[in-house]
C-alpha positions in Angstrom: 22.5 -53.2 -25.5 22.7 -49.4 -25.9 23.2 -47.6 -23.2 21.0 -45.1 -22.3 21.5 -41.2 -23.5 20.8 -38.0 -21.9 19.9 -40.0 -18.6 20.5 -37.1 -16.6 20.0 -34.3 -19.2 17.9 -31.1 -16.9 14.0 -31.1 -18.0 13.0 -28.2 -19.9 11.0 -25.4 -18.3 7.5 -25.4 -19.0 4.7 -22.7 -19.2 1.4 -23.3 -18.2 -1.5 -22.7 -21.1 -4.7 -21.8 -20.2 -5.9 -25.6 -21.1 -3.8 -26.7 -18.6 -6.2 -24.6 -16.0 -8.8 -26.2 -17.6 -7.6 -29.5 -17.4 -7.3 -29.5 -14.0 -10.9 -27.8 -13.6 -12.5 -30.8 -15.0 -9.9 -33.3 -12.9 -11.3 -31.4 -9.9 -14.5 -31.2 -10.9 -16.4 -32.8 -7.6 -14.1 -31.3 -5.5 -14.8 -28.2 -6.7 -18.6 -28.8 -6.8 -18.3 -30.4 -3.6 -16.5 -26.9 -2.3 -19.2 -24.7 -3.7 -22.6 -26.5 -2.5 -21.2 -27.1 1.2 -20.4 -23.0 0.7 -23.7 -22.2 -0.6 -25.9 -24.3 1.4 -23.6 -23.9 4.9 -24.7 -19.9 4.3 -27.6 -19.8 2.9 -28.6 -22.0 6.0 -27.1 -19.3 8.6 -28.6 -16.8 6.2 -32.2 -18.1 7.6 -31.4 -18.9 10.9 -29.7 -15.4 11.8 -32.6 -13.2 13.6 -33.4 -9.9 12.0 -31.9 -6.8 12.7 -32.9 -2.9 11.8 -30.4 -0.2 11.3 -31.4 4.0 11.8 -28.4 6.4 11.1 -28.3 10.0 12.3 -25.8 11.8 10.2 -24.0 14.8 11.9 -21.7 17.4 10.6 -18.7 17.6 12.8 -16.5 20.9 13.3 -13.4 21.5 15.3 -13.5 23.7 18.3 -14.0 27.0 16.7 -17.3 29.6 17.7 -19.7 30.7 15.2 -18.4 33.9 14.3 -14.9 35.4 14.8 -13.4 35.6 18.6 -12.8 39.2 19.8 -10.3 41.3 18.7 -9.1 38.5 16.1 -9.6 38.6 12.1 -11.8 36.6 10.4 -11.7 32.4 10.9 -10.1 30.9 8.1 -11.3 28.2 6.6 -9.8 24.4 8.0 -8.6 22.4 5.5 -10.1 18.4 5.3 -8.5 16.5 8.5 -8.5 12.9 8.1 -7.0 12.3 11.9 -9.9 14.8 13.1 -12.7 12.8 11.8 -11.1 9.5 13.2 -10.3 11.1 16.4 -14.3 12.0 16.4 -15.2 8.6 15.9 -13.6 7.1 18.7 -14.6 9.8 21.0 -17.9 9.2 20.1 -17.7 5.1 20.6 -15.9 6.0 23.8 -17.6 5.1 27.1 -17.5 8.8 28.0 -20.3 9.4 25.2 -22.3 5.7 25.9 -21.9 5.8 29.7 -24.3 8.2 29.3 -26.8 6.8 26.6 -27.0 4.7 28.8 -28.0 6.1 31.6 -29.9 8.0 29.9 -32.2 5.6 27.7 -32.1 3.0 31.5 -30.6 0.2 29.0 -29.3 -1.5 31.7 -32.8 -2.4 33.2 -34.3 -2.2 29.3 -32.0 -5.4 28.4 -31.9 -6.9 31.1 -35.2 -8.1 30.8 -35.1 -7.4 27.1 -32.7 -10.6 27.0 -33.7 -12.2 30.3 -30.8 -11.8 32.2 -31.4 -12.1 36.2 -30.8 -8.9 38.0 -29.5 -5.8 36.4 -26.8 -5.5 33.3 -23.8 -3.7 34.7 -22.8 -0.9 32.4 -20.0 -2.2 31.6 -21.4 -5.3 30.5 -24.3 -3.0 28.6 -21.3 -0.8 27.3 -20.1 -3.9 24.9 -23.4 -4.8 23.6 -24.0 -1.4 22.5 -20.7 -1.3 21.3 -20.8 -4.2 18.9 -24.5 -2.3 17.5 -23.0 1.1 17.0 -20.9 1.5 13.7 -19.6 5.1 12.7 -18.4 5.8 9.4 -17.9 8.6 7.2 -19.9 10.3 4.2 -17.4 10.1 1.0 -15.5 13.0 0.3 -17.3 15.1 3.2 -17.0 15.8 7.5 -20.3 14.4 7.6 -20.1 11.2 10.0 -22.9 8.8 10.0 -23.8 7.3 13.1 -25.3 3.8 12.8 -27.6 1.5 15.4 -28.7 -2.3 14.8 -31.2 -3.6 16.5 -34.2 -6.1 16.3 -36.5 -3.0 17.5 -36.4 -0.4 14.9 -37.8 2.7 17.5 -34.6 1.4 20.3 -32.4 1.6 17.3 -33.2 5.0 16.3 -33.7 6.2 19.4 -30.0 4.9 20.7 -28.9 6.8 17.6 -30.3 10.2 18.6 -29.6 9.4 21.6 -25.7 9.2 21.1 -25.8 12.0 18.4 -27.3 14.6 21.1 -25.0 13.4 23.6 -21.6 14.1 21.8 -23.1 17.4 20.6 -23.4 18.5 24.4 -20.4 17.1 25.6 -18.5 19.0 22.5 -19.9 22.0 23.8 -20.0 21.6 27.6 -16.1 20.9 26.4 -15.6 24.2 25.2 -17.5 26.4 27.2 -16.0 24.4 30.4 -12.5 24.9 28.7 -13.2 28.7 28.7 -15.0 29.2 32.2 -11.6 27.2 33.6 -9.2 29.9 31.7 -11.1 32.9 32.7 -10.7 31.5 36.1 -7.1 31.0 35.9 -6.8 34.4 33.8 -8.1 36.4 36.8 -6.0 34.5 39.4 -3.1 35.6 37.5 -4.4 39.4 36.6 -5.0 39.6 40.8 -1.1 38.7 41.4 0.4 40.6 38.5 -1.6 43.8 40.0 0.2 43.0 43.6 3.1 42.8 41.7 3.0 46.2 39.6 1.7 48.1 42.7 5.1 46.8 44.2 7.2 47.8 41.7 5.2 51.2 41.3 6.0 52.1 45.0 9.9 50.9 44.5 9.9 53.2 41.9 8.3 56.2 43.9 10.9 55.9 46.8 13.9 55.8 44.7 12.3 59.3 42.8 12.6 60.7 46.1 15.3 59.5 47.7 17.4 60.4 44.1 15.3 63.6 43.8 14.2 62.7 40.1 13.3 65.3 37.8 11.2 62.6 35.8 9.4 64.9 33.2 6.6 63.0 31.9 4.6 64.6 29.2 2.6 61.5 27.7 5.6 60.0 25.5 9.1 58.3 27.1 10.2 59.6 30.5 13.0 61.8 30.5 15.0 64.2 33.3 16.1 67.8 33.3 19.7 67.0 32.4 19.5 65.1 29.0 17.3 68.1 27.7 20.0 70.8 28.8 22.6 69.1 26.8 19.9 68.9 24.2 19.1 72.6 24.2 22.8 73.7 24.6 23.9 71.7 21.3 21.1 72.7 19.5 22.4 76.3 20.5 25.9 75.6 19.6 25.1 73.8 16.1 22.8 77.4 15.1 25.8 79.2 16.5 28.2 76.9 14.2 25.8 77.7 11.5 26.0 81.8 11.9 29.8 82.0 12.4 30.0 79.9 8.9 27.4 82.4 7.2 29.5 85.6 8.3 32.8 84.2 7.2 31.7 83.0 3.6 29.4 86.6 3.2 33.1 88.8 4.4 35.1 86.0 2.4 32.8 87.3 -1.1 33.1 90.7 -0.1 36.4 90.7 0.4 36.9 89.6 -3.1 34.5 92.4 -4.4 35.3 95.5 -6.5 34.0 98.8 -4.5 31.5 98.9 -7.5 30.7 95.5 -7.0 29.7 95.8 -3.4 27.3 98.7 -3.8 25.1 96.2 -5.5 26.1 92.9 -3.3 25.5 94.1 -0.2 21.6 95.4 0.1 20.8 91.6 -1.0 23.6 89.3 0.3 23.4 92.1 3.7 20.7 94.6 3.8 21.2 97.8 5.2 18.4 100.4 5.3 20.5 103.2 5.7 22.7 102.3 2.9 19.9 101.9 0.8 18.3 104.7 0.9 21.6 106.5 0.1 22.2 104.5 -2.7 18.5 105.3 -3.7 19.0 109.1 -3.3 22.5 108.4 -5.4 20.6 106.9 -8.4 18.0 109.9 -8.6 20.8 112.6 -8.4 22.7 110.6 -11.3 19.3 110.5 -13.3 18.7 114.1 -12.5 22.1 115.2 -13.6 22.0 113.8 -16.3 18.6 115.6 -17.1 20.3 119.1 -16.5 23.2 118.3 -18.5 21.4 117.9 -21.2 19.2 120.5 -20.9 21.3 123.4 -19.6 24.9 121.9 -19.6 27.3 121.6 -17.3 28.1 125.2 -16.4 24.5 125.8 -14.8 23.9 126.1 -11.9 21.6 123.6 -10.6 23.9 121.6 -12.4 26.7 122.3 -10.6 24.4 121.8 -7.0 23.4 118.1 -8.4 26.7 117.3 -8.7 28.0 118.4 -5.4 25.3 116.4 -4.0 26.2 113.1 -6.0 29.5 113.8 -4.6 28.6 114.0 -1.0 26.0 111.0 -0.9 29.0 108.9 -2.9 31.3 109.5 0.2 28.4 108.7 2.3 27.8 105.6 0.7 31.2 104.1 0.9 31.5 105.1 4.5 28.5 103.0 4.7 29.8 100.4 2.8 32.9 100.1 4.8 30.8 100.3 8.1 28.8 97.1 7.2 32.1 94.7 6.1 33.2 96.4 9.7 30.1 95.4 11.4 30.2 91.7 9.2 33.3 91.4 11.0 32.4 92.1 14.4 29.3 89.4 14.2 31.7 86.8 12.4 34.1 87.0 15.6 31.0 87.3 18.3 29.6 84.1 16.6 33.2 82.7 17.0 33.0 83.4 20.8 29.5 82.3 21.4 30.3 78.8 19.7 33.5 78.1 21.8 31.5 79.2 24.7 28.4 76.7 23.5 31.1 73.9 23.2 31.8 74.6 26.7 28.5 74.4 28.0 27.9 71.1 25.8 30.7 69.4 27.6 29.8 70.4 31.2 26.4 69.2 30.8 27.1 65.8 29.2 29.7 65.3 32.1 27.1 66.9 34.7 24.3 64.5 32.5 26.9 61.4 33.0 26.8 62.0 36.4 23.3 62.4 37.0 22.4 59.6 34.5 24.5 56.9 37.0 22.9 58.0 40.1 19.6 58.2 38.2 20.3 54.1 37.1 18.3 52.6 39.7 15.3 54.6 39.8 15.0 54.1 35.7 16.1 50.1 36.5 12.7 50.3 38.7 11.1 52.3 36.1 11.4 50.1 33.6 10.1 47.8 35.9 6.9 49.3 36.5 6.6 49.1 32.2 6.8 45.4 32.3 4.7 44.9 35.1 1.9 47.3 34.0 2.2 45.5 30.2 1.7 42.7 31.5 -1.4 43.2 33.5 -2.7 45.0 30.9 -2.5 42.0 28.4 -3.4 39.7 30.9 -6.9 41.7 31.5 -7.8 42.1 27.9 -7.5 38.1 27.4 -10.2 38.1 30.4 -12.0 40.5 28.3 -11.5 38.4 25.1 -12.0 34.9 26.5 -15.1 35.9 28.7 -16.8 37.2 25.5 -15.9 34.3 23.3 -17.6 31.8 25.9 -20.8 33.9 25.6 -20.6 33.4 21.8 -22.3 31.0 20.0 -21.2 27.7 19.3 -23.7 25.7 17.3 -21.4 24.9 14.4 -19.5 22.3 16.5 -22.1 19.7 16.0 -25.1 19.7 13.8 -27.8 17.2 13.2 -27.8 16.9 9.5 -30.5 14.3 9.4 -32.5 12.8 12.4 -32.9 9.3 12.8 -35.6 7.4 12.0 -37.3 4.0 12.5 -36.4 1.5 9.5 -39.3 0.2 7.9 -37.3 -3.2 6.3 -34.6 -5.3 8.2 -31.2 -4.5 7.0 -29.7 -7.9 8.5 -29.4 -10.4 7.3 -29.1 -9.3 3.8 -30.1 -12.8 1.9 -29.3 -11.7 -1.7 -25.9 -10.3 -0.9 -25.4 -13.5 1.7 -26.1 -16.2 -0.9 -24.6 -14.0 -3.9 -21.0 -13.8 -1.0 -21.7 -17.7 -0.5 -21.5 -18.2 -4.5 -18.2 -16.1 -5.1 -16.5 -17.8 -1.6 -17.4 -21.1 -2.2 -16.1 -20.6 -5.7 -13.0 -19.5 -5.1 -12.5 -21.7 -2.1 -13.5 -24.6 -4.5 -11.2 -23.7 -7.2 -8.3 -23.1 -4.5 -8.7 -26.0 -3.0 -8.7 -28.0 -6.5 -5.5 -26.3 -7.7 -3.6 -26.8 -4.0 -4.9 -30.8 -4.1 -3.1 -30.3 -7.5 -0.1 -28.7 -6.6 0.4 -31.3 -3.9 -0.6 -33.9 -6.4 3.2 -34.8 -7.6 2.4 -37.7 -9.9 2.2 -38.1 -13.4 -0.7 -36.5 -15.0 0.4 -35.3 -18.7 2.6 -36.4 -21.6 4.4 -33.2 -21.0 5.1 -34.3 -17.4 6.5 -37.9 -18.1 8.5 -36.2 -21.4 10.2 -33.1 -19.2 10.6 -35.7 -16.3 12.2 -38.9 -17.4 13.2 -37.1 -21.0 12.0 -40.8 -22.2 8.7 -41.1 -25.1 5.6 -41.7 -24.2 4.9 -45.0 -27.0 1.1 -45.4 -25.5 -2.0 -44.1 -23.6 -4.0 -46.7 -22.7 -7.8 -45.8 -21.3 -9.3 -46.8 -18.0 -11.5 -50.0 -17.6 -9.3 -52.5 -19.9 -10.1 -55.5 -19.9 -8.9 -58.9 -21.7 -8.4 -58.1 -25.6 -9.1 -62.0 -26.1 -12.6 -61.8 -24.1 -13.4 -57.7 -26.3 -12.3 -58.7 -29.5 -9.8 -56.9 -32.2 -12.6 -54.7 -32.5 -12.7 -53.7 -29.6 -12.7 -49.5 -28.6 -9.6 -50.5 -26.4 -7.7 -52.3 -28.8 -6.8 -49.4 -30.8 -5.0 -47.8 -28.1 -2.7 -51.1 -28.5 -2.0 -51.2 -31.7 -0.6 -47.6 -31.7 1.3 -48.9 -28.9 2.2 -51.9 -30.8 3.3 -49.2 -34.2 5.4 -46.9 -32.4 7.2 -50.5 -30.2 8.0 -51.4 -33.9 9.0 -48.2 -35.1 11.7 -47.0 -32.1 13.5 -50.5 -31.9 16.5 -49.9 -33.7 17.2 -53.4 -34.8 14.9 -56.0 -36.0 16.5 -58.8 -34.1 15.4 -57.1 -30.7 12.1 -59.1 -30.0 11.9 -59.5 -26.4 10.2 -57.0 -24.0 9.7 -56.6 -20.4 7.1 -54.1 -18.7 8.7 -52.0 -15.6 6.7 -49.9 -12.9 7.8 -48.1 -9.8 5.0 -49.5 -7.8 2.3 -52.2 -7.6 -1.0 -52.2 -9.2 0.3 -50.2 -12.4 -1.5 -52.3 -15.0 1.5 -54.0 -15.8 0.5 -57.6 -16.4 -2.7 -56.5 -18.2 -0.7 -53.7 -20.8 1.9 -56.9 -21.5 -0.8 -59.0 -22.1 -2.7 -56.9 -24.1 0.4 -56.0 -26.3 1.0 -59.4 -26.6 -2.3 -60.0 -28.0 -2.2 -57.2 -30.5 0.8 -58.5 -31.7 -0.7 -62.0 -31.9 -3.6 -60.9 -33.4 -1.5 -59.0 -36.1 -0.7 -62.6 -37.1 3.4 -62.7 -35.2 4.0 -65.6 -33.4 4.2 -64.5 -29.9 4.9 -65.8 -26.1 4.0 -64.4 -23.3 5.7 -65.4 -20.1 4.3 -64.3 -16.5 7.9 -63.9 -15.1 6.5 -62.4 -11.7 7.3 -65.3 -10.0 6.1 -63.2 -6.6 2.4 -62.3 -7.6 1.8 -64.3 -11.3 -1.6 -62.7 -12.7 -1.4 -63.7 -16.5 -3.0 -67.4 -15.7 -6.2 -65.9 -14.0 -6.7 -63.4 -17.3 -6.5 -66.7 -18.8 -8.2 -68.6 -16.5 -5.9 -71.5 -16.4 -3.7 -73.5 -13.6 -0.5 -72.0 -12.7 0.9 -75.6 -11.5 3.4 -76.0 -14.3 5.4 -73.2 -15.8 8.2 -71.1 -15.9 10.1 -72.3 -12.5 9.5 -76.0 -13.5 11.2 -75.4 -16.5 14.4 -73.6 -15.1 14.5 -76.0 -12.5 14.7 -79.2 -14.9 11.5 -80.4 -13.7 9.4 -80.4 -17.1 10.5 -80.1 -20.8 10.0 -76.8 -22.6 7.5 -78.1 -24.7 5.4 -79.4 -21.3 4.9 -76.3 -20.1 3.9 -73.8 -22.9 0.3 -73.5 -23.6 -1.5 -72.3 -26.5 -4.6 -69.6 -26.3 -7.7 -69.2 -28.5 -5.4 -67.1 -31.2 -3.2 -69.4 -32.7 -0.1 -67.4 -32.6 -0.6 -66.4 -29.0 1.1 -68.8 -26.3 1.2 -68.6 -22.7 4.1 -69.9 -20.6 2.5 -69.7 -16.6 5.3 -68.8 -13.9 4.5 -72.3 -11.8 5.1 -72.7 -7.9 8.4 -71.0 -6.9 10.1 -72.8 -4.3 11.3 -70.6 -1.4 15.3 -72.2 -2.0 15.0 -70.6 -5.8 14.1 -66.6 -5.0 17.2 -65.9 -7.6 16.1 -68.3 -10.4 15.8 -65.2 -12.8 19.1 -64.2 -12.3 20.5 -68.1 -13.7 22.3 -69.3 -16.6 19.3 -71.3 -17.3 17.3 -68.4 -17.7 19.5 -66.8 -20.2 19.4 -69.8 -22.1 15.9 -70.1 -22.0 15.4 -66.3 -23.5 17.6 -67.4 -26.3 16.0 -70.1 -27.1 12.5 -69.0 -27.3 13.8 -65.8 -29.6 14.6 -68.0 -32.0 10.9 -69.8 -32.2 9.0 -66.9 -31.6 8.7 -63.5 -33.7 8.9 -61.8 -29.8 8.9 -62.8 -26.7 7.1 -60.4 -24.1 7.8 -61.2 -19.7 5.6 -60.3 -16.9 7.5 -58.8 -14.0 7.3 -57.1 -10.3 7.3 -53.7 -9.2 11.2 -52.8 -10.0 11.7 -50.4 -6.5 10.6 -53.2 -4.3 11.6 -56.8 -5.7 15.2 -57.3 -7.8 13.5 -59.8 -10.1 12.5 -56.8 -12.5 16.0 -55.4 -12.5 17.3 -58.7 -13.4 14.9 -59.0 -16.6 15.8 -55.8 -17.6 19.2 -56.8 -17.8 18.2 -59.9 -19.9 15.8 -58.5 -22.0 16.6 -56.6 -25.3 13.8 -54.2 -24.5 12.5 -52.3 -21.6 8.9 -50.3 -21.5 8.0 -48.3 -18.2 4.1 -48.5 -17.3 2.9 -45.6 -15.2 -0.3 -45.3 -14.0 -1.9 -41.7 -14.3 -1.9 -40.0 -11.3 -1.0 -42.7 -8.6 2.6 -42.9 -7.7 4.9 -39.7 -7.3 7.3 -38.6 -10.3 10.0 -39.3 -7.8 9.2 -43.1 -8.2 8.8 -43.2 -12.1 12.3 -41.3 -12.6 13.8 -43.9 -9.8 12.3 -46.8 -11.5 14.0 -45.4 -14.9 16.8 -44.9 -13.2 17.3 -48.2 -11.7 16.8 -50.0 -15.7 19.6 -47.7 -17.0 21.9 -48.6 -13.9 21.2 -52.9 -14.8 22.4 -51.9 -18.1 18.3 -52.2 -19.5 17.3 -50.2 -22.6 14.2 -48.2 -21.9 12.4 -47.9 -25.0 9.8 -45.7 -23.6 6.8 -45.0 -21.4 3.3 -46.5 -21.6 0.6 -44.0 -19.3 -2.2 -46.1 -18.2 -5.8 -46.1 -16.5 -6.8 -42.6 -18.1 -10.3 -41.3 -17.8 -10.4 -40.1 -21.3 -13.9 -38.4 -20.6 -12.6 -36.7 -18.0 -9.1 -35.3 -18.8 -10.2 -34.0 -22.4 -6.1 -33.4 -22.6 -6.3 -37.3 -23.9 -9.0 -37.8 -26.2 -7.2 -36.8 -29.2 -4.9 -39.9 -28.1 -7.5 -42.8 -27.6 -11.1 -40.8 -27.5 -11.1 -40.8 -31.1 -10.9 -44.7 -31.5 -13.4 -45.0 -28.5 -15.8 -42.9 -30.3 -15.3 -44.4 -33.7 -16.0 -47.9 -32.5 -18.8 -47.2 -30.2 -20.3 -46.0 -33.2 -19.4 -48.7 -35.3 -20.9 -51.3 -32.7 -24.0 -49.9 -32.4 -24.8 -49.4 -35.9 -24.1 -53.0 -36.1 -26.0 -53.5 -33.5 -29.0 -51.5 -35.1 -28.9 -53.3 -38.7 -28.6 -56.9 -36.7 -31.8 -56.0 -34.6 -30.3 -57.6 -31.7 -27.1 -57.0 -29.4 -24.0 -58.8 -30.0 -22.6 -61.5 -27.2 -19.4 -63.0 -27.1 -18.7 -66.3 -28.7 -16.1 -68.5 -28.4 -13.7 -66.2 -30.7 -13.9 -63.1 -28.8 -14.9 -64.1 -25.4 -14.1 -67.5 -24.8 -10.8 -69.3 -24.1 -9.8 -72.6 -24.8 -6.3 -73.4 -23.6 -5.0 -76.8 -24.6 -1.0 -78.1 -24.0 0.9 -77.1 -27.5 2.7 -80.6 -28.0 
């Protein structure tokens, strides 16, 4: 025998198609429609039962703690930007029990539900606090500050009125808030102005003491303090730098004139100098010049008036540079005075920064206490304009912290329950619960349940598909819709045996109640009914079933024959087909359990090779008795039924595995008991036969006039000993 190939080859990964969702949709159908009605009704149900309930909503437009119009001596308010935390913040604050406490106190809903729900006594608030709680919802407006305050209720005028009710109350507690916030910092403000003016008139008499104990010459003219001293030194080097200045001015002016032709100074000195006297010499100089030179030319130089001008342009020439010289002289004497006067204003500076110095470090802790008296009085000042400031801004008005956008009013329709969106929630939940719960049954469902899965799986063909509710092929006929899915079986048994000579086949499963005995028997009749001589032995010597398919005694059979009780030909039996026998497995002593594995079996296989064209045996589940194993072994050819989805994969690939270890050859895979209607994944392996035949019958049955029964042929059985 071959041995087996690929055994432990790794399955190829699969994708799922969208049939294979589908598939399993119409596997799961009653779960699924199971899912979705107990959804439906289970809500729609509550949806009735649950009392009604009213909703009013106040909306309000929130601000933060700002007045309505600038504060005092402050700019314009800008403008806040959007602050999600600020509106949450606002929402708790206003589902706190500092805002419900006192709705309820105010609306009496203590006593109001208390008898309201018939409760003995009176509702603590606390108690009342949670059921209004759980009644209240607060939300924002989209995109806005506007929150919306929302009441349920069966009463539509409690719910509305609750909803006013808490609307108005935040409002006043915002503003009792602020103005409290502002009458509490005045208060403090003042306490503080009142110490800071004991402290100032402190340090103002500190500072008064030490004026006249250090005989301060504090001159105070409305600008910075100052003493005597510091303005002496002032005055002194102001003196000294205009000195400085002068003495400079004289010693450039001799320096020019020094460097001046006699001509040249006549002219340099009435501007760079002036001199009156020297002027007007100079101006009686330049009139005798012009009148001598009149007289020349009228009388020439020998006349007399002639000679007389010229005698006096010779005297006021003299003058003149006598004058001339006198002013460089008198230059002189100012350059050296200024000279003087600055060494003496250099003096005088020095003294009276020393004497300043002096004065200056004695003066230290007066202008220490001074100083003081600044700080002090600064402060009191600023402390008494923010009196000023905060005692006008709590008279301002605050009405933009809260406003009532819209009041609340009574509803007119119940807002609870809500039956279309209830029931329209039930349809979508119990849908998706329904389909989760089919594809988790599914994904814990770990047996076979396609082609693909026994093919990736066991890497092994799948030769057949075989339908649910198959019955005896003898008792249905050849025409049978069943039969066909047996003959393919039968085609593609005949097509992968790779020798001729291999005619005799066992059936294999992991577990019981695979369909076993009925797919060999069925096969075998196919085969027979092809016109091959075949046997069919029930070797499942533990549980024998092919006798009561053919209704016969089970007294004589296989065990007699391997244990020399009966000949051969005594115990095989012939069926209605004529190329059909049926060897029973007889009573199995309990000292033979390992007949199967005997020489006598072996011998027996041979020999009925050779009369038969094949040879098919009945056998056990292969994981729980050895008997299967042991016919494997024996046997040319091995198929492996699985029933669709009954035993885990795990089993099929163990029961495959435990042929290959025996040394079997496992010709392939047979998938029984599938619902072809259902899993529409199979029809296009046995639906179409089904189909074609049910047709077939019942145009027969149509043209006949009358339905078909089973005669002797196609439903009865006649067994009767061969020899």
């Amino acid at each position: 025998m071959d041995a087996p190939k690929n055994s432990n080859a790794p399955a190829p990964e699969t994708k799922l198609h969208f049939l294979d969702y589908w598939r399993i949709i119409r596997i799961r159908k009653t779960v699924i429609l199971a899912v979705f009605l107990l959804v439906v009704l289970t809500t729609t149900a509550v949806t009735f039962i649950l009392p009604e309930s009213f909703s009013s909503t106040v909306r309000i437009e929130v601000g933060k703690d700002t007045t309505d119009i600038a504060p005092l001596l402050m700019g314009a308010q800008t403008q806040v930007g959007f602050d999600p935390y600020f509106i949450t913040t606002e929402f708790e604050k206003i589902r706190s029990k500092h805002v419900l406490y006192q709705v309820i106190d105010k609306l009496k809903l203590n006593e109001k539900w208390s008898k309201k729900f018939g409760i003995d006594g009176v509702l603590k608030t606390p108690e009342t606090f949670l059921r209004l709680l759980s009644k209240v919802d607060v939300r924002q407006t989209r995109n806005t500050s506007l929150i919306e305050i929302r009441v349920y209720s069966d009463d539509p005028k409690e719910a509305a009125d609750i909803a006013n009710e808490i609307a108005d109350t935040y409002k006043s507690l915002r503003e009792e808030k602020m103005k409290g916030a502002s009458t509490t910092s005045v208060k403090i403000l003042k306490e503080q102005r009142d110490e800071q003016e004991i402290r100032l008139k402190a340090a103002q008499d500190r500072m008064d003491e030490l004026r006249k104990e250090l005989k301060v010459s504090d001159i105070d003219v409305g600008g910075p303090s100052m003493t005597l001293e510091p303005e002496i030194v002032r005055v002194i080097a102001r003196d000294r730098v205009q000195a400085e200045s002068t003495s400079v001015h004289f010693e450039t002016l001799l320096g020019e004139f020094r460097s001046k032709s006699r001509a040249e100074l006549r002219k340099a000195i009435p501007t760079a100098s002036p001199d009156q006297h020297l002027g007007e010499l100079l101006s009686k100089f330049y009139a005798a010049e012009n009148t001598f030179a009149t007289l020349v030319n009228n009388f020439g130089s020998d006349h007399p008036q002639v000679r007389d001008i010229t005698s006096l342009i010779t005297n006021l020439n003299a003058q003149i540079e006598e004058r001339v010289d006198g002013v460089i002289l008198g230059l002189e004497a100012q350059a050296r005075a200024q000279k003087d006067r600055v060494t003496a204003f250099e003096k005088q500076v020095e003294d009276a920064r020393k004497k300043d110095a002096e004065m200056m470090e004695q003066y230290r802790p007066y202008f220490k206490a001074k100083r003081d008296v600044e700080t002090e009085q600064r402060i009191y000042e600023t402390i008494s304009l923010r009196i000023l400031q905060e005692t006008v801004d709590a008279a301002l008005p605050k009405q933009s912290l809260v406003v009532v956008i819209d009041k609340a009013e009574e509803s007119k329709r119940a807002v609870r329950p809500n039956i279309p969106l209830n029931i329209s929630l039930g349809v979508i939940v119990g849908l998706i619960m329904g389909f989760g719960l089919a594809f988790f049954i599914e994904y814990l469902d770990t047996s076979v349940k396609t082609i693909d899965d026994v093919e990736r799986s066991l890497q092994a063909p799948v030769l057949g598909v075989i339908p649910q509710n198959v019955g005896s092929l003898i008792e249905e006929g050849p025409e049978s819709p069943h039969a066909e899915a047996y003959r393919v079986l039968r085609t593609n048994i005949l097509f992968s045996r790779k020798d001729s000579m291999m005619n005799s086949l066992t059936v294999v499963s992991g577990g019981a109640g695979e369909g076993k005995s009925t797919t060999i028997f069925n096969l075998a009749t196919v085969f027979a009914q092809n016109g091959q001589k075949v046997l069919i032995v029930d070797s499942d010597l533990r549980r024998p079933s092919l006798h009561k398919l053919l209704k016969v005694s089970n007294s004589l059979g296989l065990t007699n024959f391997l244990l020399k009780q009966n000949s051969l030909e005594e115990v095989i039996q012939t069926t209605s087909l004529p190329t059909l026998h049926f060897l029973a497995s007889g009573k199995l002593p309990s000292s033979s359990l390992g007949i199967l594995n005997s020489a006598q079996m072996k011998e027996f296989i041979q020999a009925v090779k050779k009369r038969y064209d094949f040879v098919f045996f009945d056998s056990p589940p292969i994981m729980g008795v050895s008997d299967a194993s042991i016919l494997a072994s024996v046997v040319d050819l091995s198929l492996l039924v699985i029933q669709y989805r009954k035993y885990p994969q795990a089993m099929t690939i163990r029961a495959k595995q435990m042929v290959e270890k025996v040394g079997g050859t496992m010709l392939g895979v047979v998938l029984n008991n599938i619902n072809i209607s259902q899993d529409s994944y199979y029809y296009y392996y046995s639906g179409y036969y089904y189909d074609y035949y049910s047709k077939h019958d019942d145009d027969a049955s149509k043209n006949n006039g009358e339905k078909k029964t089973p005669d002797l042929a196609r439903g009865g059985v006649e067994i009767k000993p061969k020899y």
